[in-house]
C-alpha angles and dihedrals in degrees: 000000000000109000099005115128114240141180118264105200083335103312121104110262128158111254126228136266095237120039127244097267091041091263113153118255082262102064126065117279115250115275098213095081092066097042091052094049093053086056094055092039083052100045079047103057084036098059090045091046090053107039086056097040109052103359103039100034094038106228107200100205089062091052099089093044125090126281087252101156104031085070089042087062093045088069092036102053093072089050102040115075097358085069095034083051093045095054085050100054092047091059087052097055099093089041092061086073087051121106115254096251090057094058112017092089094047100039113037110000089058102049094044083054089045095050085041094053107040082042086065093039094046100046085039094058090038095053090044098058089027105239124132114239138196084227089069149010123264097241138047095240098056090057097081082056100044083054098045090039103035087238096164146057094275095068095107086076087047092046093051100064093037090059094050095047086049092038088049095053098048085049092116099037114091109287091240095056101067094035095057095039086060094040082054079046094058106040083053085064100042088062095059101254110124127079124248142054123310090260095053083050091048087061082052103049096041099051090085095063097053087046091056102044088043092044098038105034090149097064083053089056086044091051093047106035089096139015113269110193089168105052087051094057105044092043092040096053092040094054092047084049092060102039082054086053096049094047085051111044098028098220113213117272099272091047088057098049097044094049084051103074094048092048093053089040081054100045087052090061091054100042089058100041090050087054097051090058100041091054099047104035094040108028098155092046088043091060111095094047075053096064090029087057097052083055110048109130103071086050089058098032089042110034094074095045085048089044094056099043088054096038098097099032092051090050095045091049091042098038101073089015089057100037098074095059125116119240101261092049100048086053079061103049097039074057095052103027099083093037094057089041090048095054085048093053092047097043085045096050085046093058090043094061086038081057098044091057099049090053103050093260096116090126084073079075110022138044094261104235131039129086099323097175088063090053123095138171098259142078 
């Protein structure tokens, strides 16, 4: 695997040397990473699916029903984009040696393109059916700043490049400086502090996971080199048990952001760990996050595009369809609803980026130029 392009979340990247779980360039490369990253691209498109379609277009069926989700997210948020970041950051590690001209195009010229292009596609299509997105402002004139400040959904593209290029230059600094300066950095933002929009913070809290994946890959390959149950268990209980606390007491602000870097450092462990098992207990079952894992990046660029052109037809078809139903059976369907919603959105975004390529529109998804016959869909 040693000097093939990949795709890192999608997007082309060169791979290391040495894989993830310290396995030579001719053995397989661990299978945990891509599992771990469909869980993340799924928990993604989920909490969106769920926040428009029953928080931000105010289904009323779904009024009288329990705040389900909202306290799903609640445990999610640590896992989400700190463990997708972490795992980027990890596949990065070998490229930060690399001379500038080797890696300038995949790892930062690509996913600046990418952010650039699904912007415009997203502000074009919601200003076409008239309905506002989190993939775009509103107005024309805000565009030139979502693209400068990441202000949109689509900043994970934006903080990608930025990371390497930070991660790049502290190469040579003592792997715990810039690690804990972006850990002060994000619990600065987490006290509301910084200007711009959640999105734009987002870039701010989340630099300190890719810098630690990408500085300490051998405590990742410690972490991973054999199933830990336990440690799942215990971690995992005592994290849920703090984030309970937290959404009950409503510590002051500080407290909060202090209490957030621990819990996400936290929710990575487990996520790994939870990867590691369900790989290697449960290969065949495992199977399908495996090949979702290795295509993430349509799910993240598409879904919202997909979600705002189904927004309106979805409510006016659940709206009268929903509201009939007794109080037992709506608990169940504000349940399922997103989920099902959710496996539609990924298998259509799948089938986008299928399409794309069969067409000649494979620049929706890749920088157009460079060596394309090296390039193919996995990190």
């Amino acid at each position: 695997m040693a000097g093939e392009v990949v795709a890192e979340g999608g997007v082309a990247a060169p791979v290391a040397s040495v894989a993830p779980d310290g396995s030579s360039p001719g053995r397989s490369r661990a299978a945990w990473p891509d599992a771990a990253k469909a869980v993340c691209i799924l928990l993604v498109v989920l909490g969106h699916v769920a926040y428009i379609l029953l928080d931000l277009a105010g289904a009323p069926w779904a009024a009288g029903a329990p705040p389900v989700w909202d306290d799903v997210d609640v445990v999610l948020r640590p896992l989400r984009m700190p463990l997708f970041f972490a795992i980027s950051g990890l596949f990065a590690a070998a490229a930060l040696t690399r001379p500038w001209r080797v890696v300038l195009r995949p790892r930062v010229g690509q996913n600046l393109y990418l952010h650039v292009v699904w912007l415009l596609i997203g502000f074009a299509v919601s200003t076409a059916v008239a309905v506002p997105t989190f993939m775009a402002p509103e107005r024309l004139r805000d565009l030139p700043a979502a693209v400068a400040t990441a202000s949109t959904g689509l900043w994970y593209l934006y903080a990608l490049a930025v990371y390497f290029v930070l991660a790049r230059l502290t190469r040579r600094w003592p792997a715990a400086v810039p690690v804990a300066a972006a850990a002060v950095l994000a619990v600065v933002s987490f006290c509301g502090v910084l200007p711009g929009s959640g999105d734009t913070h987002s870039v701010v809290e989340n630099l300190v996971w890719f810098l630690a994946g990408a500085r300490f890959p051998d405590a990742v390959r410690s972490l991973t080199a054999r199933q830990r149950p336990a440690l799942v268990v215990g971690v995992g209980g005592l994290l849920v048990l703090v984030l309970a606390a937290v959404r009950l007491v409503h510590p002051p602000v500080l407290v909060d952001a202090l209490v957030e870097i621990p819990t996400r450092a936290a929710a990575i462990v487990v996520g790994v760990c939870l990867a590691v098992l369900l790989t290697q207990r449960l290969p065949r079952l495992s199977q399908p996050l495996l090949r979702l894992g290795r295509r993430t990046l349509p799910v993240y660029v598409v879904h919202g595009i997909v979600l705002l052109l189904v927004q309106r037809p979805l409510g006016a078809v659940t709206n009268p369809a929903f509201g009939r139903l007794p109080h037992p059976a709506l608990a169940v369907v504000v349940v399922a609803y997103p989920l099902v919603v959710t496996a539609a959105l990924v298998w259509l975004c799948l089938a986008v980026q299928t399409l794309a390529g069969r067409i000649g529109a494979g620049w929706l998804f890749a920088l157009p130029g460079g060596a394309r016959s090296r390039v193919r869909p996995a990190p």
